[in-house]
C-alpha positions as CSV (number, residue, x, y, z in Angstrom):
1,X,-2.7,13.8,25.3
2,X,-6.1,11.9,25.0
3,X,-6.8,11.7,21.3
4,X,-4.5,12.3,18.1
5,X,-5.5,12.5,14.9
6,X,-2.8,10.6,12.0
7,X,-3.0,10.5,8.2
8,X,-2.7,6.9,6.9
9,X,-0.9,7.2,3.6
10,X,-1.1,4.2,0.5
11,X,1.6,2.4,-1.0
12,X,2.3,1.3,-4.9
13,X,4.9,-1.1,-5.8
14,X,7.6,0.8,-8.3
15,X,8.8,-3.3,-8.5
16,X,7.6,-6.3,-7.2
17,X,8.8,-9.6,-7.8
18,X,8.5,-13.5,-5.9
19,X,12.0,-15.2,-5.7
20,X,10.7,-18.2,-4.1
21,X,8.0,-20.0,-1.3
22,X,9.0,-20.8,2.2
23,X,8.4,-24.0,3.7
24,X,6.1,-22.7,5.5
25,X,3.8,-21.6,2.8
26,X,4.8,-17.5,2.8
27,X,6.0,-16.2,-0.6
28,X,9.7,-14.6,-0.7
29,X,9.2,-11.2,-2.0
30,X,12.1,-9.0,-3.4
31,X,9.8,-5.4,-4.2
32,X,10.6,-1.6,-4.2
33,X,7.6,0.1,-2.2
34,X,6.8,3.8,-2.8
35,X,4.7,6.2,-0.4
36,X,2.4,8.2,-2.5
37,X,0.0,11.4,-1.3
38,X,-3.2,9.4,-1.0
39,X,-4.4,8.8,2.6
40,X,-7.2,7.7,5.4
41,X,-7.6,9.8,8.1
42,X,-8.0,8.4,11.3
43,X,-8.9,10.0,15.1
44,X,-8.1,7.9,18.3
45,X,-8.9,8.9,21.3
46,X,-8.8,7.1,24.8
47,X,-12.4,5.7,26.5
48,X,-13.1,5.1,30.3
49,X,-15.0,1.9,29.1
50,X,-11.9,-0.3,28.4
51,X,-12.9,-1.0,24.9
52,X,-11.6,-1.0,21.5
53,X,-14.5,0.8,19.2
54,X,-14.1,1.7,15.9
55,X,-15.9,3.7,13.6
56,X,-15.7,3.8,10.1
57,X,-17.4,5.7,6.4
58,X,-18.0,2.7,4.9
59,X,-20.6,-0.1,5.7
60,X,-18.6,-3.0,4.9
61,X,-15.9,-2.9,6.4
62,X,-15.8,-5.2,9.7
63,X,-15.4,-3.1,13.3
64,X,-14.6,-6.2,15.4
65,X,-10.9,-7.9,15.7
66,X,-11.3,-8.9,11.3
67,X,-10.1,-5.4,10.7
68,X,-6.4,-4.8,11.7
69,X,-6.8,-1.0,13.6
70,X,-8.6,-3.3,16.3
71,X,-5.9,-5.8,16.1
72,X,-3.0,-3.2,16.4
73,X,-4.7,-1.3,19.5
74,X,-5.2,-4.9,21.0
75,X,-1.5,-5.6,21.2
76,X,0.2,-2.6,22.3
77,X,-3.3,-2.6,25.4
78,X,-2.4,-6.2,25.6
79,X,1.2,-6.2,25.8
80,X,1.3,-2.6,28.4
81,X,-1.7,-4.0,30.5
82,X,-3.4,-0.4,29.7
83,X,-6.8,-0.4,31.7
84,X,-8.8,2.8,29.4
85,X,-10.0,1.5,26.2
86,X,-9.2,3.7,22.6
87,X,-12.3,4.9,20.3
88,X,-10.9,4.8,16.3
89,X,-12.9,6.9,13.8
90,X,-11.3,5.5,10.7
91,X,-12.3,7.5,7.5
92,X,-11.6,5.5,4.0
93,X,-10.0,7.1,1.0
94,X,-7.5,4.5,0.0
95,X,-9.3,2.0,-2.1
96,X,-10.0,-1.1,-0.5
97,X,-8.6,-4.8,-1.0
98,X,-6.5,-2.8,-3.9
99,X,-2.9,-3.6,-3.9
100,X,-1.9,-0.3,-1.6
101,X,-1.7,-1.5,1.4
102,X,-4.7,0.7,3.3
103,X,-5.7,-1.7,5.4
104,X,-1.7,-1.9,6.7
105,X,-1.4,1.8,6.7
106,X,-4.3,1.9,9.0
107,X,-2.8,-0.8,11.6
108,X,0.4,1.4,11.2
109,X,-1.2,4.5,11.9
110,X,-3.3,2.9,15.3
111,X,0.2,1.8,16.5
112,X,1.7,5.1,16.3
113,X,-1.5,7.1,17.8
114,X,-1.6,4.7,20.7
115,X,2.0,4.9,21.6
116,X,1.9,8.5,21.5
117,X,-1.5,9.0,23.5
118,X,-0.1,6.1,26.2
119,X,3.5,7.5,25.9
120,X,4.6,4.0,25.9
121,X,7.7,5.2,24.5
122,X,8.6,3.2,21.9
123,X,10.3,4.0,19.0
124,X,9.7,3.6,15.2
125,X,11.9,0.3,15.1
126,X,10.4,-1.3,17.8
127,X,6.7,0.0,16.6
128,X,7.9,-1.7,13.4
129,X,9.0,-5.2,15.1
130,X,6.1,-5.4,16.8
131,X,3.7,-4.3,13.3
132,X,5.2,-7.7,11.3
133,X,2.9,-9.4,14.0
134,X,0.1,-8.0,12.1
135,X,0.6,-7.6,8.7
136,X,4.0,-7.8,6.1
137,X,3.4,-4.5,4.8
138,X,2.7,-3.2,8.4
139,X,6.1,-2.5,9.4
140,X,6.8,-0.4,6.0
141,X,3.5,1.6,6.4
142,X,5.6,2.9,9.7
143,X,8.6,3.7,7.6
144,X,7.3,5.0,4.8
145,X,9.3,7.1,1.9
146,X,11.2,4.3,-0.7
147,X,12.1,1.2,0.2
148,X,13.3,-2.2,-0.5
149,X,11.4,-5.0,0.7
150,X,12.6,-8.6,1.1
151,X,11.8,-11.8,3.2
152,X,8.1,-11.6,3.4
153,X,8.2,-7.8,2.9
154,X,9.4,-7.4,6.5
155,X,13.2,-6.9,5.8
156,X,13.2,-2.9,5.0
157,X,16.1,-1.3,3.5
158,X,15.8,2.8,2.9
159,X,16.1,3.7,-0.8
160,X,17.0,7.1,-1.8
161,X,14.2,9.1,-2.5
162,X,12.1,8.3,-5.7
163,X,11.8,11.4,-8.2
164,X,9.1,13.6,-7.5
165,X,6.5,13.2,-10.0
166,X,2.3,13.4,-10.3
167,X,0.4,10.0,-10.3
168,X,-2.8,8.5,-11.3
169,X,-4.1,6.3,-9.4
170,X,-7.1,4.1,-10.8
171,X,-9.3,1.2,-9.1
172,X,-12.5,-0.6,-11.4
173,X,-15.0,-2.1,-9.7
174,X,-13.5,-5.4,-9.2
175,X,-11.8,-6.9,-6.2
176,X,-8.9,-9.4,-6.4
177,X,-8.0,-12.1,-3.9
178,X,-4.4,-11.7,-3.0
179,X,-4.6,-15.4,-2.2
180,X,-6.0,-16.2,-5.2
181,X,-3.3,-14.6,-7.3
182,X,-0.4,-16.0,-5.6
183,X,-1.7,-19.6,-5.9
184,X,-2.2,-18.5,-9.4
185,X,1.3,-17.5,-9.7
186,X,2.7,-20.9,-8.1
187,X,1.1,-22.9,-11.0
188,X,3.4,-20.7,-13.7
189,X,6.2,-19.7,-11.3
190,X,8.5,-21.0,-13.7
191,X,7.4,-19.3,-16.8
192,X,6.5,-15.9,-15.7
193,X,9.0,-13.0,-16.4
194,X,10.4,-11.6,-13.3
195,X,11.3,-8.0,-13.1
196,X,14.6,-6.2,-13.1
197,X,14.9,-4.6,-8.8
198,X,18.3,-3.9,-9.1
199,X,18.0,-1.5,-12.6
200,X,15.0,-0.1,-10.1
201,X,17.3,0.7,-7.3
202,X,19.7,2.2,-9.7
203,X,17.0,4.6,-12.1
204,X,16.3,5.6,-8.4
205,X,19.9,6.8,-7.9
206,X,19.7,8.7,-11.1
207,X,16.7,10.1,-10.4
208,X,15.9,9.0,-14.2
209,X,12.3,9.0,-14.1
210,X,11.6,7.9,-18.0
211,X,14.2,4.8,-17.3
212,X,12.6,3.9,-14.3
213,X,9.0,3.7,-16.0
214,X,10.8,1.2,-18.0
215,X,11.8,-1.3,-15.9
216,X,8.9,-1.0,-13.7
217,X,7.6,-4.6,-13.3
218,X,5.1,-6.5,-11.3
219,X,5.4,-10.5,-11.5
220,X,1.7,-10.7,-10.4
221,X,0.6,-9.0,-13.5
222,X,1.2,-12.0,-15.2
223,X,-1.8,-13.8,-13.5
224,X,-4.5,-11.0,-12.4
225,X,-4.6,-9.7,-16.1
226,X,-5.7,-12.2,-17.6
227,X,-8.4,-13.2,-15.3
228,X,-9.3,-9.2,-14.7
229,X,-8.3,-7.9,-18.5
230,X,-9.8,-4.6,-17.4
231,X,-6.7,-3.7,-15.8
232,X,-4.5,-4.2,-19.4
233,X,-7.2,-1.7,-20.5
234,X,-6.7,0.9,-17.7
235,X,-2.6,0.7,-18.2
236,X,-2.8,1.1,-21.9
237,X,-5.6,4.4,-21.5
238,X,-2.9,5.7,-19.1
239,X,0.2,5.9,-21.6
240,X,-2.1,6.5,-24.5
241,X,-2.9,9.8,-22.9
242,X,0.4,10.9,-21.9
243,X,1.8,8.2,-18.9
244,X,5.7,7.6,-18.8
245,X,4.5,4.3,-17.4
246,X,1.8,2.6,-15.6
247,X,1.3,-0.3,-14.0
248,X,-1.1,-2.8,-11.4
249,X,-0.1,-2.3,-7.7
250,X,0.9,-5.3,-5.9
251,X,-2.0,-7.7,-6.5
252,X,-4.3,-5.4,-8.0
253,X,-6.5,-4.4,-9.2
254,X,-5.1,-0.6,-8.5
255,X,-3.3,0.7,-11.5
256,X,-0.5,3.7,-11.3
257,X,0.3,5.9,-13.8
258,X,3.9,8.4,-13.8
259,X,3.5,11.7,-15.5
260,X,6.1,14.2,-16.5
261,X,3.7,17.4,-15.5
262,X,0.2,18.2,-13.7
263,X,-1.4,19.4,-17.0
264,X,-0.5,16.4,-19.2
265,X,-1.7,13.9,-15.9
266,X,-5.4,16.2,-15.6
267,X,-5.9,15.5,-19.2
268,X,-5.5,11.6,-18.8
269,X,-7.4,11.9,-15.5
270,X,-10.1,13.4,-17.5
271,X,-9.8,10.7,-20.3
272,X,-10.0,7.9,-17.9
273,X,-13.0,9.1,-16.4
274,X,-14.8,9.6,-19.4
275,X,-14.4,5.3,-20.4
276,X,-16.7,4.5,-17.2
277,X,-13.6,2.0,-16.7
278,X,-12.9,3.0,-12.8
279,X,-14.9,3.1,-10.0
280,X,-12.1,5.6,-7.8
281,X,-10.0,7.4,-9.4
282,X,-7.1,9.8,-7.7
283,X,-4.4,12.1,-8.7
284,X,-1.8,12.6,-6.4
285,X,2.0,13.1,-6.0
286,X,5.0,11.0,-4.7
287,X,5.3,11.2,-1.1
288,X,9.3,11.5,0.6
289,X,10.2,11.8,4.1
């Protein structure tokens, strides 16, 4: 096999709350992470020139060891002493710097491409310990499906699977620094209301979707809307127009709504696009393994 090409699928957080900061400066994290439908596509393919080179649709984004597919080729070349060199074409339809994860996704994909094209033979554990060294979100971009994530986000445990539902997904033209909001949120920690996992874990059970939109919670909220109060406007235009729920992925400024049926989620697609509130704006499904 000399090239491979892997769909990179996006995350939203059904829960995500901080229980504490380590000593050494990482936030504890107790969150339920969901795979939805929404993906990059990437192509990797071996080179003669022993080089990383990636390739990507949009301008911005950097092609040297700042973007994490070149970091996650590096270290399984690295680690195997593997003398060809991998060319990435990375095509972008998860919204950047969004609260889903892309970037991880990405990293995850590379790791599983080159494994496969170098039949280095690892498995998805040990693709997984070696992803942490990456990114948090790295080693659950391999897993995929629901999940509970603790520690640092790194400490997986397999949820049953979340109900099957459609879901709009809705970026404005505003980036937030996830840095930025988690100093935020460590000037309030005390006073901000943290959100209810375990009643998660169990709507999940039931597969009792309308309870589920209930308890949804994101303890970042709490700081990111009222710096970015676009995003408050984006949840409320999503149950308005027929949403179960909605809510800001991890640290935004992505927003998720849960809909009962396709028709009633096309009409609020359609109403959300006619605001000029979003920049990208997706409807997809839940994605299961």
């Amino acid at each position: 096999m000399d090239n491979i090409s892997i769909k990179a699928l996006a995350k939203i957080n059904l829960g995500l709350d901080v229980t504490g900061i380590r000593e050494d400066g990482y936030h504890q994290v107790r969150m339920i992470m969901q795979t939805v439908n929404l993906f990059d596509s990437l192509n990797i393919s071996k080179n003669r020139e022993k080089e990383i080179r990636l390739s990507t649709n949009l301008g911005f984004l950097p092609v040297n060891d700042d973007n994490l597919c070149v970091k996650a080729a590096r270290l399984l070349l690295d680690e195997f002493s593997i003398k060809d060199g991998v060319d990435i074409k990375l095509t972008k339809h998860i919204p950047v710097a969004a609260g889903m994860a892309g970037g991880s996704s990405d990293a995850a994909a590379v790791l599983f491409g080159v494994n496969r094209i170098f039949r280095l033979g690892l498995s998805k554990k040990e693709l997984m310990a070696r992803g942490v060294k990456i990114g948090a979100d790295v080693p659950y971009c391999l897993m995929r499906g629901t999940a509970l994530a603790e520690g640092i986000g790194e400490e997986l445990t397999v949820l049953d699977p979340m109900i099957k539902c459609p879901v709009l997904i809705a970026k404005p033209g505003i980036s937030v620094s996830t840095k930025e909001v988690y100093q935020a949120l460590d000037s309030c920690f005390d006073t901000v209301t943290h959100p209810d996992i375990d009643a998660l874990i169990l709507d999940i059970q039931n597969k009792d979707l309308k309870s589920l939109c209930s308890h949804m919670g994101n303890v970042l909220q709490e700081v990111t809307i009222p710096k970015h109060p676009i995003i408050a406007d984006i949840k409320q235009n999503m149950v308005d127009n027929g949403a179960l729920g909605a809510m800001m992925s991890g640290s935004g400024p992505t927003v998720f709504g849960f809909f009962e049926d396709m028709k009633t989620a096309r009409e609020a697609k359609q109403k959300l696009t006619e605001t000029g509130m979003v920049k990208q704006l997706y409807l997809t499904t839940i994605y299961n393994n």
